[in-house]
C-alpha positions as CSV (number, residue, x, y, z in Angstrom):
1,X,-23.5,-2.4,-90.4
2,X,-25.8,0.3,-89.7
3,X,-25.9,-1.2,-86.0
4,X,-22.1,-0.6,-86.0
5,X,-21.7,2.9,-87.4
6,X,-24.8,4.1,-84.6
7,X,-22.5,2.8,-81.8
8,X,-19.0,4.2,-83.2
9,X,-21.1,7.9,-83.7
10,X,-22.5,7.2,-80.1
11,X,-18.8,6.8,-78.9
12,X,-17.5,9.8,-80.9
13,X,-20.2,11.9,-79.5
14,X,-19.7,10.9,-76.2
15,X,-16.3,10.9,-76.2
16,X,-15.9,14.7,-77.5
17,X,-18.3,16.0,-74.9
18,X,-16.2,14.7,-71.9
19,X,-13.2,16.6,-74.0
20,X,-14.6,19.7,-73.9
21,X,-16.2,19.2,-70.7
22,X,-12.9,18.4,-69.1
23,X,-10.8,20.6,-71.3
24,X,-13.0,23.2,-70.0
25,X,-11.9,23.1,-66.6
26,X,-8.9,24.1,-64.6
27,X,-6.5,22.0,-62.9
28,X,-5.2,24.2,-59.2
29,X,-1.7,23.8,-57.7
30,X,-0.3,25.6,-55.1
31,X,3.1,25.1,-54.1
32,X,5.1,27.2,-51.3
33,X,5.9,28.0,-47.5
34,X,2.7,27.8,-45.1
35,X,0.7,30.8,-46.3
36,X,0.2,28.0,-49.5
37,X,-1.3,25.6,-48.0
38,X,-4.8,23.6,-47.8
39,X,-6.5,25.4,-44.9
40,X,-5.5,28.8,-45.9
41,X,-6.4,31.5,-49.4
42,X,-6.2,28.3,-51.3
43,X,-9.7,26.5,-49.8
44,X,-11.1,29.3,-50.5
45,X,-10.2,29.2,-54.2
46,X,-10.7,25.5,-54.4
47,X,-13.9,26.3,-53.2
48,X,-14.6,28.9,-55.7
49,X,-13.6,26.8,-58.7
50,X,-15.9,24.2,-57.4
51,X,-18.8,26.4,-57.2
52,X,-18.3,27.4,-60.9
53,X,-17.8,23.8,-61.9
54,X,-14.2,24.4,-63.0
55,X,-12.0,22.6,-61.1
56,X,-10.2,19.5,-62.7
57,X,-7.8,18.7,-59.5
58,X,-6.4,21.0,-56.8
59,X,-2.8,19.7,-55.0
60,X,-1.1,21.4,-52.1
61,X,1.4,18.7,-51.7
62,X,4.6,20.7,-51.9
63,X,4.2,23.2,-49.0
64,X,5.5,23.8,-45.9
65,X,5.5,25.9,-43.4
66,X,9.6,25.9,-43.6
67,X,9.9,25.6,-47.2
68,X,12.6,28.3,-48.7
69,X,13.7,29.8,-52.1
70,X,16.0,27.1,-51.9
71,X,13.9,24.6,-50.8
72,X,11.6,24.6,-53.7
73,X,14.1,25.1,-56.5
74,X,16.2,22.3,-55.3
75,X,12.4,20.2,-55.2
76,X,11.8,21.0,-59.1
77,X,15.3,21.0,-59.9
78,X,15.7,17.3,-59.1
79,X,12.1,16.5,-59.7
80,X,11.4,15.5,-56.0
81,X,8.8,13.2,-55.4
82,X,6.1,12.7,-52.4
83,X,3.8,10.1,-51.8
84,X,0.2,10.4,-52.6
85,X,-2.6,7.7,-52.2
86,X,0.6,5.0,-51.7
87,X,1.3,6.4,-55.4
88,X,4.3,8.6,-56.1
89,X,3.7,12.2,-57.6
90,X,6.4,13.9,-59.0
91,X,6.7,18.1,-59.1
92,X,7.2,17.9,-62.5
93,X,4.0,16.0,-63.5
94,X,1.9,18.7,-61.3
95,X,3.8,21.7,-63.1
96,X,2.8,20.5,-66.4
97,X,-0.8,19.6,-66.3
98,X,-1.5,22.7,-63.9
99,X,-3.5,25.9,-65.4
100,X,-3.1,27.9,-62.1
101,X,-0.5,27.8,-60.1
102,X,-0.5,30.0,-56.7
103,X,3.0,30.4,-55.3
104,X,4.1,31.9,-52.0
105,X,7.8,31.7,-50.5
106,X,11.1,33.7,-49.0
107,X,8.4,34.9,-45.9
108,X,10.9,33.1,-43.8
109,X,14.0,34.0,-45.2
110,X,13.0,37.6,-45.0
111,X,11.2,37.5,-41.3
112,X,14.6,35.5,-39.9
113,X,16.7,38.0,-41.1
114,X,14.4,40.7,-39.7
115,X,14.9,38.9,-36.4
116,X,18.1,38.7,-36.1
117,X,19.6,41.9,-37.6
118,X,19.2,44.3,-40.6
119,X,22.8,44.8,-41.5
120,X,23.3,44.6,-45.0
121,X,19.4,43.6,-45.3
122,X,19.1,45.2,-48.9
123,X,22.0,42.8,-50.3
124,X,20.2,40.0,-48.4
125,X,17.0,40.4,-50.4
126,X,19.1,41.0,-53.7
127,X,20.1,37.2,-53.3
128,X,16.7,36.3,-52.2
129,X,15.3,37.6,-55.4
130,X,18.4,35.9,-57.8
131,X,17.4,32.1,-55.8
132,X,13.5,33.4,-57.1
133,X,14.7,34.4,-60.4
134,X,16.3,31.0,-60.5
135,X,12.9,29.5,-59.4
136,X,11.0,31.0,-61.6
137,X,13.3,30.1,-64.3
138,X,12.6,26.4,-63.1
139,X,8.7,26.4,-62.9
140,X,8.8,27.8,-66.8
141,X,10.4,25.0,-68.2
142,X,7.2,23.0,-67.3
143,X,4.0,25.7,-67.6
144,X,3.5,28.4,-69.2
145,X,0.2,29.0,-68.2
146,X,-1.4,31.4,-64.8
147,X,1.5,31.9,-62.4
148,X,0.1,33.8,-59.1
149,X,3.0,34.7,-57.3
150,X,2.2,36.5,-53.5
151,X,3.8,39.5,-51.8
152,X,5.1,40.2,-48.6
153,X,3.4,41.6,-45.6
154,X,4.6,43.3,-42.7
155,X,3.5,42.3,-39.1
156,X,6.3,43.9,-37.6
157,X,5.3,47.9,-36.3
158,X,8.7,49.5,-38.5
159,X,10.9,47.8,-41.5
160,X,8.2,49.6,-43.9
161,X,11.1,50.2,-45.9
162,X,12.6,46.9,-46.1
163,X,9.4,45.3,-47.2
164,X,8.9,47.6,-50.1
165,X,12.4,46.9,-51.6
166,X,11.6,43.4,-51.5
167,X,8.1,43.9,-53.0
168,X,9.4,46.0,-55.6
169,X,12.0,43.7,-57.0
170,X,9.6,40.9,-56.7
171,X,6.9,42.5,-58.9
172,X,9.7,43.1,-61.6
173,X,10.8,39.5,-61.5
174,X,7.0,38.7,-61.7
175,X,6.8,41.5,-65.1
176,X,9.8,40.1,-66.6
177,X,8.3,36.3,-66.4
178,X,4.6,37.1,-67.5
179,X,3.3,36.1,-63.6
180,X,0.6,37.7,-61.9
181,X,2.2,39.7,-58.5
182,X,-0.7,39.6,-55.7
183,X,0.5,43.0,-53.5
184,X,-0.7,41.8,-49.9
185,X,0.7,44.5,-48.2
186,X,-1.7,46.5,-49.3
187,X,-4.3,43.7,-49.1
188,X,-3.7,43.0,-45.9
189,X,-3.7,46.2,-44.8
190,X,-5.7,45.6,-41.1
191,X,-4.9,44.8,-37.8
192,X,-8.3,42.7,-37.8
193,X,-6.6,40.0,-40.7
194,X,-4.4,39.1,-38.2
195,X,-6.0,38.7,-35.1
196,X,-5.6,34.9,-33.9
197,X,-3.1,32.8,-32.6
198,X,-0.2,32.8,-35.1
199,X,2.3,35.0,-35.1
200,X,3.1,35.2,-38.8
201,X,0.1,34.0,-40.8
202,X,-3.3,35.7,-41.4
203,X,-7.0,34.7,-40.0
204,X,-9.9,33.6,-41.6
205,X,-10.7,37.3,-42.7
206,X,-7.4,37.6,-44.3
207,X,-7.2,34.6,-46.3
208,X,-10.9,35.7,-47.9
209,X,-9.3,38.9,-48.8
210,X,-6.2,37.2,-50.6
211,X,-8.6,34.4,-52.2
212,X,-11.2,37.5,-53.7
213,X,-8.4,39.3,-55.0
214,X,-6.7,35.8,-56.8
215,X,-10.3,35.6,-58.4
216,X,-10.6,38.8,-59.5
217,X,-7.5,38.2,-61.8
218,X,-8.6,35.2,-62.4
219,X,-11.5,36.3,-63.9
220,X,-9.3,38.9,-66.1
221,X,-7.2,36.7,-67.1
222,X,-9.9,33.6,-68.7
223,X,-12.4,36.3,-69.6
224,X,-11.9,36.0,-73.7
225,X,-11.5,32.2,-72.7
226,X,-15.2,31.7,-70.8
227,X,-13.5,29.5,-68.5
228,X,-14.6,31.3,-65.8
């Protein structure tokens, strides 16, 4: 008997330190056009949670560099799936176990408008932001938790103006919905973040400058927690 009751308290014991150990750690999703994905801000962060011994699972599965507004919400609206490992995963099942989440998307819509013309480039936005309210709207229904949602940038050399209004509305959508808005205009706010190859995306120096500033609200955010 006594035999028995030293290998159930064993269990128990056991048992409740790999709860709090892994209840104690943070599952990563990022989800979004191609600033979102694995070789960009977000190995950087992975990184960081690793280094901390923090990180539960980190996923990059649904983005692309020609993912829309529309792209996603239609993805979480009928609960797309991908296959991972020869497994399917399912948006939904990410959303919910997921304690950050770091979104980026409507870069595209908003640079291939600025490409082709600027008429009526104001109204444009104003239905960009309704498609991310509408977004937004979806990714609450299944976390409540750390939202990061990113900013736009400007490469271009004018449209200063045009970037702002679109900042600005999606900073209030981001207030309204209790996310955290990441302002990289201001972040990335050098010629020497995007001096490579691609047009449109930052370097190595700029994603390190997105990635500190994710951590640094990070850190404000779990500080009463000690997560991090």
């Amino acid at each position: 008997m006594k035999k028995i009751i030293f290998i159930l308290v064993l269990f128990l014991s056991c048992y409740l330190i790999y709860k709090l150990t892994i209840n104690n750690k943070l599952s990563y999703l990022s989800i979004g056009d191609g600033l979102s994905k694995d070789n960009t801000y977000t190995y950087y962060l992975k990184e960081y949670l690793e280094s901390k011994n923090k990180l539960s699972s980190y996923n990059t599965t649904y983005t692309n560099n020609d993912y829309r507004i529309t792209d996603l919400l239609r993805i979480i609206e009928y609960n797309e799936e991908e296959i991972v490992n020869n497994k399917p995963l399912s948006i939904h099942k990410l959303l919910k176990e997921s304690d950050i989440i770091t979104l980026s998307i409507g870069m595209n819509e908003l640079y291939y408008k600025l490409t082709i013309n600027t008429d009526n480039i104001y109204s444009y936005i104003d239905e960009m932001m309704e498609d991310m309210s509408k977004l937004f709207h979806e990714i609450n229904k299944y976390n409540h938790k750390q939202v990061f949602v990113l900013g736009y940038y400007n490469i271009t050399n004018n449209n200063q103006d045009i970037f702002n209004y679109a900042n600005i509305k999606l900073k209030n959508l981001c207030l309204k919905e209790g996310y955290t808005y990441i302002p990289l205009n201001s972040i990335l706010n050098d010629k020497i973040y995007f001096q490579n190859d691609n047009k449109i995306y930052p370097n190595k120096l700029g994603y390190q400058q997105i990635y500190k500033k994710i951590v640094e609200k990070i850190k404000n955010y779990w500080y009463n927690t000690n997560c991090i």
